[in-house]
VEXFIFI-68188 format. One record per residue: residue in one letter; x, y, z of N, C-alpha, C, O in turn. Coordinates in pm, 1 decimal. Atoms other than C-alpha are relative to their C-alpha. Example, Ala and Ser with C-alpha at 12.3 -4.5 7.8 and 13.67 -1.06 7.14 Angstrom:
% VEXFIFI-68188
+-------+----------+----------+----------+----------+----------+----------+----------+----------+----------+----------+----------+----------+
! lumse !       nX !       nY !       nZ !      caX !      caY !      caZ !       cX !       cY !       cZ !       oX !       oY !       oZ !
+-------+----------+----------+----------+----------+----------+----------+----------+----------+----------+----------+----------+----------+
!     A !     89.0 !   -119.0 !      0.0 !   1230.0 !   -450.0 !    780.0 !     90.0 !    120.0 !      0.0 !    193.6 !    118.1 !     66.5 !
!     S !    -82.0 !   -119.0 !     -6.0 !   1367.0 !   -106.0 !    714.0 !    -77.0 !    109.0 !     73.0 !    -26.1 !    219.8 !     89.9 !
+-------+----------+----------+----------+----------+----------+----------+----------+----------+----------+----------+----------+----------+
//
This chain:
% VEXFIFI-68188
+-------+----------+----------+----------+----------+----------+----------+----------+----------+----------+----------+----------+----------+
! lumse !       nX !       nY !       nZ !      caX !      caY !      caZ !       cX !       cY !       cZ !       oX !       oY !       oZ !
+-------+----------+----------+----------+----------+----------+----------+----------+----------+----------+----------+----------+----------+
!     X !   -124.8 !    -63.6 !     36.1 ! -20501.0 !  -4235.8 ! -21952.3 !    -29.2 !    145.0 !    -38.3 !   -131.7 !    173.8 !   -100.0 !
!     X !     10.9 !   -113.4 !     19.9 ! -20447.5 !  -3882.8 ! -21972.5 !     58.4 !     45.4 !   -129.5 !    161.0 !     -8.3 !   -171.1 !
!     X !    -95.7 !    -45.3 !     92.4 ! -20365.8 !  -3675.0 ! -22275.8 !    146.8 !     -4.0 !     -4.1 !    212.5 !    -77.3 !    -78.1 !
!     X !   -157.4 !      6.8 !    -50.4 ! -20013.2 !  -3598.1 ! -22140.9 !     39.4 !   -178.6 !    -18.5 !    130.7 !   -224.5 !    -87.2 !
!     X !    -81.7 !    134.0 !    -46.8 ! -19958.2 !  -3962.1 ! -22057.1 !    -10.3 !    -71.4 !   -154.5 !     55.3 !   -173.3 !   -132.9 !
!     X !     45.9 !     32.1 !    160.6 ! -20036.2 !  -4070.2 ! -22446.0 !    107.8 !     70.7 !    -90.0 !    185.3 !      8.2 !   -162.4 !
!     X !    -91.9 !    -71.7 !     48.6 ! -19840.2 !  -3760.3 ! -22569.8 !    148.7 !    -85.7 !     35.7 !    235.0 !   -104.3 !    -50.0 !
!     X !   -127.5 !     26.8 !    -96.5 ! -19558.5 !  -3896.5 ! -22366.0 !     28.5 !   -158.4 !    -58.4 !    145.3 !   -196.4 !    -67.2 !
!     X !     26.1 !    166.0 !     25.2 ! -19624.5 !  -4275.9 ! -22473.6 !     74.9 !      5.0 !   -162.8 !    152.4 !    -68.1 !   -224.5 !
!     X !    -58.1 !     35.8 !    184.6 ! -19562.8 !  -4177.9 ! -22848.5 !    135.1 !     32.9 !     19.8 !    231.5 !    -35.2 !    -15.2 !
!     X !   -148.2 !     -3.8 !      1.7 ! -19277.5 !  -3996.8 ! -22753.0 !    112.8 !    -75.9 !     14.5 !    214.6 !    -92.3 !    -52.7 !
!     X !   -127.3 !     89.3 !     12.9 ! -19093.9 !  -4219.3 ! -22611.9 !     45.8 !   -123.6 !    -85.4 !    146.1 !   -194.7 !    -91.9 !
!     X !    -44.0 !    172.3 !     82.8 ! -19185.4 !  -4502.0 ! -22872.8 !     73.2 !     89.0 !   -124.5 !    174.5 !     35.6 !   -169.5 !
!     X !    -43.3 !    -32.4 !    112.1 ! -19103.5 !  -4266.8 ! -23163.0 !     62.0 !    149.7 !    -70.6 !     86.2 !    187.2 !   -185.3 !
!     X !      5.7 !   -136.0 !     32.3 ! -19037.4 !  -3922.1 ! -23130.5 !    160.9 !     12.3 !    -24.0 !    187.4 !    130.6 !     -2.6 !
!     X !   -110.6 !    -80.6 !     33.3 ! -18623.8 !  -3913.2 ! -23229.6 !    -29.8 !    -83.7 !   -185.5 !     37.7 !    -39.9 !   -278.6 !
!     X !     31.5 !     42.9 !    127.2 ! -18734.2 !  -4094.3 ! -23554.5 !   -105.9 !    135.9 !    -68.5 !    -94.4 !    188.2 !   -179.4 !
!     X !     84.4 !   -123.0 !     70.1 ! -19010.6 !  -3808.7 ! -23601.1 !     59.2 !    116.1 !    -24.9 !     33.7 !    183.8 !   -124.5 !
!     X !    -45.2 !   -104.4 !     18.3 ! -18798.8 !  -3548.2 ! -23529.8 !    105.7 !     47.5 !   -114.1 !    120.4 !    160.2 !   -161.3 !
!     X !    -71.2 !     18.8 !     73.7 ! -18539.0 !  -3663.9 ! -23753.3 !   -122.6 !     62.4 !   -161.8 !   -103.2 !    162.4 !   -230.9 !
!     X !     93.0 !     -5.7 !    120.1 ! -18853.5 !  -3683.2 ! -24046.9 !    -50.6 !    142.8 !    -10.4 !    -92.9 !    171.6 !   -122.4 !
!     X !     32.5 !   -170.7 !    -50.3 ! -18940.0 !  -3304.7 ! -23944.8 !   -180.6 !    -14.8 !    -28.9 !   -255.0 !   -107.4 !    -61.1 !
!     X !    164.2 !    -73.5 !     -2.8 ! -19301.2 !  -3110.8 ! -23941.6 !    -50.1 !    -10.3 !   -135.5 !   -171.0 !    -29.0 !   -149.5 !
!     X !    131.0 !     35.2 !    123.2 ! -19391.3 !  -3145.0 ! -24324.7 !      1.2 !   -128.5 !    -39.5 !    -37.7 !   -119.6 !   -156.0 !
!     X !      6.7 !     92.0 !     42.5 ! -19381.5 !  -3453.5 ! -24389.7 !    -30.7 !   -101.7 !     98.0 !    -53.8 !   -215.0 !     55.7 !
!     X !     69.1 !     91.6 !    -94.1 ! -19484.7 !  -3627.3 ! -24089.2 !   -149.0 !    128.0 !     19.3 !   -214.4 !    103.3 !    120.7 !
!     X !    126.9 !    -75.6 !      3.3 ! -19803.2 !  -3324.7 ! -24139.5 !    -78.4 !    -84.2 !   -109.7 !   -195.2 !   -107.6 !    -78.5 !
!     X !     18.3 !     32.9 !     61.0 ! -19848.3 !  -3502.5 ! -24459.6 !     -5.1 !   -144.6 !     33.6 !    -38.9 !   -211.2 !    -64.2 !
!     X !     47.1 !    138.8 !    -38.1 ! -19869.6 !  -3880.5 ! -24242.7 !   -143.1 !     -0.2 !     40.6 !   -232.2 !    -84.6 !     30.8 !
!     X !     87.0 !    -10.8 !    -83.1 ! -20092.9 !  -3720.2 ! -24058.7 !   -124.9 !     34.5 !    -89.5 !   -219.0 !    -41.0 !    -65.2 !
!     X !     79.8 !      9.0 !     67.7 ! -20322.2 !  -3605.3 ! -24308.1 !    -73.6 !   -136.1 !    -53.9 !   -190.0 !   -174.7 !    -43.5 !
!     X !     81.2 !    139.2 !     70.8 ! -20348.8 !  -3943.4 ! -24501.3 !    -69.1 !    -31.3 !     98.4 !   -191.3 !    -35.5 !     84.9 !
!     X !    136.5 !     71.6 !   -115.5 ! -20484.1 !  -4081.2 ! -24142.7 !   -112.6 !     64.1 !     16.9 !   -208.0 !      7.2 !     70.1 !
!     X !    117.8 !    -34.9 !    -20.6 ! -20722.4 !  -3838.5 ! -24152.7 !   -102.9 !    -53.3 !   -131.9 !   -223.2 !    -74.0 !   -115.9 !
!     X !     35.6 !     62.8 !     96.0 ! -20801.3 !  -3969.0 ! -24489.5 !   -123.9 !    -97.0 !     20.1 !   -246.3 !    -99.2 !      7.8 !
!     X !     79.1 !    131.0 !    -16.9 ! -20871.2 !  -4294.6 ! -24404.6 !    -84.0 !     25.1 !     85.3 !   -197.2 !     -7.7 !     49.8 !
!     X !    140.6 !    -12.4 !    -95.1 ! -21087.6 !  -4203.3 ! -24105.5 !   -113.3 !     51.7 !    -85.9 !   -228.2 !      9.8 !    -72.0 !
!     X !    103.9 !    -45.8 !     92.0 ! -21263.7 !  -3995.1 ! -24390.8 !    -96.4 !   -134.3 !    -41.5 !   -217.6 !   -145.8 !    -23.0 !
!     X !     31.7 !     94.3 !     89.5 ! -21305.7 !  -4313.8 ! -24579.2 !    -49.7 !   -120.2 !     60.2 !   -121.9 !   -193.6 !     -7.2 !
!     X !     80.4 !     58.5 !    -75.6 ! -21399.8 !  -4529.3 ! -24296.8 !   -147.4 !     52.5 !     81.6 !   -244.8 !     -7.9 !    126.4 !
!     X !    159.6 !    -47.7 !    -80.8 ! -21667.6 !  -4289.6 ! -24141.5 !   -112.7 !      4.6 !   -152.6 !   -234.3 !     14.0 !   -136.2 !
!     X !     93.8 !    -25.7 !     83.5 ! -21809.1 !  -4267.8 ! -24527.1 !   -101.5 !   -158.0 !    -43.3 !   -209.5 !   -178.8 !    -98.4 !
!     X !     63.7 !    147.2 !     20.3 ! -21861.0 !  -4661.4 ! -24526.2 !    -29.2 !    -36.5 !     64.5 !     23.3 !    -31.1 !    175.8 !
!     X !    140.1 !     30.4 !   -100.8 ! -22159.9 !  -4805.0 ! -24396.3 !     74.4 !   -143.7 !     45.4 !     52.2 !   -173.4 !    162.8 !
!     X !    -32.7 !    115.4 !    -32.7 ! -21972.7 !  -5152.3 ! -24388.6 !    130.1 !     34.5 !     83.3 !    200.2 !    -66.5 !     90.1 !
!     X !   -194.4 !    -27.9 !    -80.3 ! -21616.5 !  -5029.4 ! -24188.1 !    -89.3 !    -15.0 !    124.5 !   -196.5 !     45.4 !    120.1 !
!     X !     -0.3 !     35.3 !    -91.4 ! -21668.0 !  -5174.9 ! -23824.9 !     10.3 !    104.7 !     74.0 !     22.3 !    210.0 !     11.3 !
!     X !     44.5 !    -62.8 !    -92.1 ! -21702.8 !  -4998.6 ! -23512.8 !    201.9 !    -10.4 !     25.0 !    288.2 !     75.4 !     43.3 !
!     X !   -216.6 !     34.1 !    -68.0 ! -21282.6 !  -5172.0 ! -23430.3 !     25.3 !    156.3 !   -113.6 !     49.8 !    274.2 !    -88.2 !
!     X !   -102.3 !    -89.6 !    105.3 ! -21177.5 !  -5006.8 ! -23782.4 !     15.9 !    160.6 !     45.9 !    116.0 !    230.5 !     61.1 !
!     X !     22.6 !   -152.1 !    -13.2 ! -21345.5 !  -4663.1 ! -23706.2 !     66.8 !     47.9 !    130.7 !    116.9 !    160.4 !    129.0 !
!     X !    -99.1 !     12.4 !    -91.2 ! -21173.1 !  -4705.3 ! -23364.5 !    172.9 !     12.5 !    -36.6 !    250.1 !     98.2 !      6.4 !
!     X !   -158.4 !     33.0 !     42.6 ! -20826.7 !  -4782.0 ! -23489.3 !     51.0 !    177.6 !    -80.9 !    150.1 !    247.6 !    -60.1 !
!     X !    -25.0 !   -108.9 !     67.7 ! -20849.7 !  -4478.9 ! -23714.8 !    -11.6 !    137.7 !     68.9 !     46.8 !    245.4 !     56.5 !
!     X !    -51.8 !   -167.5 !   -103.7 ! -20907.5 !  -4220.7 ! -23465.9 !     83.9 !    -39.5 !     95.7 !     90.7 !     57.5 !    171.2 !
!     X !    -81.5 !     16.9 !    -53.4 ! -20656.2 !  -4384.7 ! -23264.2 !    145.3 !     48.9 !    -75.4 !    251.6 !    102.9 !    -45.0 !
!     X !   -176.1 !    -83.7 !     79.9 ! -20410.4 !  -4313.6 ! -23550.1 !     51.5 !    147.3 !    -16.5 !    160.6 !    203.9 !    -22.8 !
!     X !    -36.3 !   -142.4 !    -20.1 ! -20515.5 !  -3974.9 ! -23552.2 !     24.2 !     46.0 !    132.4 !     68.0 !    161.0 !    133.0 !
!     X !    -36.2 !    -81.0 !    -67.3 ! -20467.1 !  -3892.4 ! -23255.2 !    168.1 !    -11.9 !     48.9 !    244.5 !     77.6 !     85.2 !
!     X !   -234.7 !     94.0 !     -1.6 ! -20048.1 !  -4104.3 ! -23215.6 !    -12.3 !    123.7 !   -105.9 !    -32.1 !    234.4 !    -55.9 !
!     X !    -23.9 !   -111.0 !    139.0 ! -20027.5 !  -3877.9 ! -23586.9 !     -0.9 !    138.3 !     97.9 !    107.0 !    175.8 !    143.8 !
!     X !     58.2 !   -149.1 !   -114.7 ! -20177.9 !  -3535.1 ! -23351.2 !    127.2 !     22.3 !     67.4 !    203.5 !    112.1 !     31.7 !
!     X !    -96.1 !    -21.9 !    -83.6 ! -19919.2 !  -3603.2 ! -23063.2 !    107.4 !     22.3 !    -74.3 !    153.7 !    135.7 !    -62.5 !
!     X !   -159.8 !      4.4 !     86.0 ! -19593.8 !  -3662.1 ! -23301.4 !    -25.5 !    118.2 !    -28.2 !     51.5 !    194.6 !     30.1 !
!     X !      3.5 !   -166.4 !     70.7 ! -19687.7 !  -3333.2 ! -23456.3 !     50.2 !     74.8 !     96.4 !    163.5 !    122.6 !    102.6 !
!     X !    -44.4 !    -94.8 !   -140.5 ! -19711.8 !  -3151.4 ! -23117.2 !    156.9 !    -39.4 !     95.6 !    235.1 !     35.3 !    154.5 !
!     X !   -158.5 !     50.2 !    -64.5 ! -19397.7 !  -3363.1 ! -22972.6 !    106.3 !     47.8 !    -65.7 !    201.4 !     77.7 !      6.4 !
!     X !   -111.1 !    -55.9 !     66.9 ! -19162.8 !  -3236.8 ! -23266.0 !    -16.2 !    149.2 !     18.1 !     89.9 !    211.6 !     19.4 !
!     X !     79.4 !   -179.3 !    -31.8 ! -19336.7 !  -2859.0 ! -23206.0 !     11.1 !     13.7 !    132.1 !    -21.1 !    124.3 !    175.5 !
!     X !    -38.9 !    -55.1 !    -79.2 ! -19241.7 !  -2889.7 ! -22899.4 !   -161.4 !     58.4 !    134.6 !   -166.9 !    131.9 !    233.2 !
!     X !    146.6 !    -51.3 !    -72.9 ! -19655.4 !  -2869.6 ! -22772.0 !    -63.9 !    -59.3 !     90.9 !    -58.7 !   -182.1 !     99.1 !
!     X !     34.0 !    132.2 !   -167.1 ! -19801.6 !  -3011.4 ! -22457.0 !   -146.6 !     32.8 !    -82.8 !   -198.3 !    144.5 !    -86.1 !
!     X !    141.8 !     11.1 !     21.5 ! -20134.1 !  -3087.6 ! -22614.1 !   -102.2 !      5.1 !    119.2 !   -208.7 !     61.1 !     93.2 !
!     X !     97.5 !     11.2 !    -38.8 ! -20315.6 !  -3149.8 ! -22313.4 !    -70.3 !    156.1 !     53.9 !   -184.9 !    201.1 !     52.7 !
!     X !    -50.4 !   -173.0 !    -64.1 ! -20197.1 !  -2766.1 ! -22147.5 !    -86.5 !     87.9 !   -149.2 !   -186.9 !    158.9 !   -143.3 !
!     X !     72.3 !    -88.9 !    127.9 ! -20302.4 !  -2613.7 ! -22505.5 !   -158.0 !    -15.8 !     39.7 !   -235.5 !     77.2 !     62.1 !
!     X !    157.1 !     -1.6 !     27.9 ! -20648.1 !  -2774.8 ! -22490.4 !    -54.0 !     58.7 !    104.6 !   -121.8 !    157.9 !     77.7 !
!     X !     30.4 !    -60.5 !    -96.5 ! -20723.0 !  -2689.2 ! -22163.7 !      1.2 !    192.4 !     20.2 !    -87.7 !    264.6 !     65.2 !
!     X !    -54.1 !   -138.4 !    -27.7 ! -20540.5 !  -2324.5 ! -22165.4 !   -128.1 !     17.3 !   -117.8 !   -232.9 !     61.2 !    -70.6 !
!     X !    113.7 !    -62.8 !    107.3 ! -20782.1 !  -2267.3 ! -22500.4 !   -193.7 !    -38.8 !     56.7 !   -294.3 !     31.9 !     51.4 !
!     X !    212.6 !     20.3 !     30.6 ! -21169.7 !  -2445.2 ! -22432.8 !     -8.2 !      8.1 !    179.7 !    -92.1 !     85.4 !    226.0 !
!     X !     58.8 !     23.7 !   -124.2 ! -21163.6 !  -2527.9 ! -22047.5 !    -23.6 !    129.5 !     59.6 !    -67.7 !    100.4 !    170.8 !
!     X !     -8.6 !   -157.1 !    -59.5 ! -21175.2 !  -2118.7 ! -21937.0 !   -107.0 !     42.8 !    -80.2 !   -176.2 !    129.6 !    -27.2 !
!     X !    104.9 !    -43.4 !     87.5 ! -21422.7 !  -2070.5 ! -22224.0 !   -110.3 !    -61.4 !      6.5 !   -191.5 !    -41.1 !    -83.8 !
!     X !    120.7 !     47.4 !     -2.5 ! -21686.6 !  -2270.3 ! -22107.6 !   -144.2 !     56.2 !     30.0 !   -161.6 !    132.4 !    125.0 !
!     X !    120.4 !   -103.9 !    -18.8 ! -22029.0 !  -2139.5 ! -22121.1 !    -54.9 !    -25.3 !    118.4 !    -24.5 !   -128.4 !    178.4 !
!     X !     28.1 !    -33.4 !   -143.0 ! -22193.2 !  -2049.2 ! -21812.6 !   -109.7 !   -124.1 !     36.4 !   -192.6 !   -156.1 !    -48.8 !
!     X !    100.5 !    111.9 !    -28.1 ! -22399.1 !  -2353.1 ! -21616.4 !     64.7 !   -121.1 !    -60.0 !     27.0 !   -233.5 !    -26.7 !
!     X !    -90.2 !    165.3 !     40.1 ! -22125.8 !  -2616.8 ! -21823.9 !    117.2 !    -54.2 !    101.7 !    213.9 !     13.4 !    136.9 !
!     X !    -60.3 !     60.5 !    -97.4 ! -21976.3 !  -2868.8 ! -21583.9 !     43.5 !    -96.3 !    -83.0 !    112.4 !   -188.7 !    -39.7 !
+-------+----------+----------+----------+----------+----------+----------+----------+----------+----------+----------+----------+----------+
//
């Protein structure tokens, strides 16, 4: 699955509910998930699933952000690192 197609996936499960919730406070969902990923990458016992699950949340959390902003995440990443690659990187 492509960025886009993910972006697009949250949207349609949740993005008039996000938009409704606006940019600070779904910034502030998004934080806590980064939280917990904090708090799962700091424990030696959190599973390989958990640590999975949690960057899965960040990145659903990521898209909603960019879907209410109006941001094609995949176009950003690309337009910013893929042109900047150092010379001999494939």
């Amino acid at each position: 699955m492509r960025i886009k197609d993910f972006q697009k996936l949250i949207a349609e499960r949740y993005q008039k509910r996000d938009r409704k919730r606006g940019t600070p406070k779904t910034f502030m969902w998004f934080v806590e998930e980064v939280g917990e990923l904090a708090t799962a990458l700091a424990d030696e016992k959190t599973t390989k699933k958990q640590k999975e699950e949690e960057f899965a949340d960040i990145l659903a959390w990521l898209c909603t952000l960019a879907n209410i902003n109006d941001v094609d995440i995949e176009k950003a990443c690309l337009d910013k690192y893929h042109k900047k690659q150092p010379k001999g990187f494939k």
